[in-house]
C-alpha positions, -999 to 999 in steps of 0.1 A, spaced: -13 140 35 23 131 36 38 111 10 61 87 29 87 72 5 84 37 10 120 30 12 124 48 42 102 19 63 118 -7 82 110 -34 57 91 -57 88 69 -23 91 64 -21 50 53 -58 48 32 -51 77 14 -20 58 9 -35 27 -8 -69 41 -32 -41 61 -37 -28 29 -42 -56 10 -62 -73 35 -86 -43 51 -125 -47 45 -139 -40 11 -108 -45 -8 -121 -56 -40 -97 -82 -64 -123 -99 -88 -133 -126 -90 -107 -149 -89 -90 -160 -53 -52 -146 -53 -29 -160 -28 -19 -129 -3 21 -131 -13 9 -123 -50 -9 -92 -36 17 -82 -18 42 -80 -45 18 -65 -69 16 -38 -44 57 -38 -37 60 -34 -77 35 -4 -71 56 13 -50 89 6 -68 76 15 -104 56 48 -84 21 37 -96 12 35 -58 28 58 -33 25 55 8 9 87 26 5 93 62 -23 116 73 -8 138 105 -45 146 118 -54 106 118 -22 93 123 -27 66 99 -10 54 74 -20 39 39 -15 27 1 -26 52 -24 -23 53 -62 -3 79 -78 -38 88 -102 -52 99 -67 -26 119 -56 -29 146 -89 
């Protein structure tokens, strides 16, 4: 995996891996219904404070939101 600082994305391409994120199957937010734009900054704030990083897996060539826990 490649850590991919998130600053480096073309912010059209950021927005558009963070809803992927945010909206891919088994995604789990509780119970309670949370509007996608609220997601999405929760995960920008991620990113900015480092509690969530972006990695790119070479092999796969995909791309995704990970949590800086999982990355130690």
């Amino acid at each position: 995996m490649i850590k991919v600082p998130y600053e480096d994305l073309e912010p059209h391409t950021l927005r558009a891996l963070v809803e992927e994120f945010i909206t891919r199957e088994g995604t789990e937010y509780g119970y309670e219904e949370v509007a996608l734009e609220t997601k999405v900054r929760q995960v920008m704030s991620q990113l900015q404070n480092e509690t969530a990083f972006i990695t790119f897996d070479p092999e796969t060539e995909t791309a995704t939101v990970v949590s800086a826990e999982s990355l130690e």
